[in-house]
N, C-alpha and C positions, 0 to 999 in steps of 0.2 A: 291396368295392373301395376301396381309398385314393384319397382325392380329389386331382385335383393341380391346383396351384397355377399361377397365371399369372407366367413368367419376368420380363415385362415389368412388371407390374406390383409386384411385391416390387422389381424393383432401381429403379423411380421413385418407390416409396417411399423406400427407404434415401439415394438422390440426395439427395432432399427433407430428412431428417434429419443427413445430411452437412453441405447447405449451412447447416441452423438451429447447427449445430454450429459451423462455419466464424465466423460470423456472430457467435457468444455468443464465442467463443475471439477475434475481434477485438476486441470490444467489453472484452474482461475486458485484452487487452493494453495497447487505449489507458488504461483506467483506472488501469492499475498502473503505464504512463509518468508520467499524471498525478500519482499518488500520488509517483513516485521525483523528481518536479520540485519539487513541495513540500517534501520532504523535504529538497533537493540546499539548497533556499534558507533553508529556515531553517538547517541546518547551516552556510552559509556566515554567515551573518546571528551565527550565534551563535559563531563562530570569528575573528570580526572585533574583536567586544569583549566584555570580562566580563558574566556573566550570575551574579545573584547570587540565591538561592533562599531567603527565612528562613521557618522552620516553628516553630512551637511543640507542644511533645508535650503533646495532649492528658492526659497521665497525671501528670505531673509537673509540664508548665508550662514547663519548660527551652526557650530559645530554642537552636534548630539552623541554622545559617549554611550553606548549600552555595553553594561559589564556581566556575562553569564559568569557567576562561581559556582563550581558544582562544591562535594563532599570535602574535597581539598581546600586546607587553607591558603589563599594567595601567597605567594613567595614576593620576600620584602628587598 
């Protein structure tokens, strides 16, 4: 004979694994607000005035200048 299974008891499981589900899927959206707020600021931070970047290549030595300007005109 096939054994069977208690109705109530599978779908207060699945309830249970719902709400841990519920739960992590808030948690993961606050943190990706979080992330997109940081984000929003330094983009603003860095649209506000130039950001200058120099690297030198290991291989050769040459110095490499990167210049972000955001909406801001550079100041002379």
């Amino acid at each position: 004979m096939a054994k069977k299974t208690e109705p109530n008891k599978v779908s207060e499981e699945e309830a249970l694994d719902i709400e841990r589900i519920k739960r992590r899927l808030d948690m993961l959206d606050r943190r990706l607000d979080n992330i997109d707020s940081m984000i929003t600021a330094v983009a603003e931070r860095v649209m506000n005035q130039p950001v200058t970047i120099s690297i030198n290549c290991p291989h050769c030595g040459k110095s490499i200048e990167i210049a972000l300007i955001g909406k801001g005109k550079p100041a002379k």
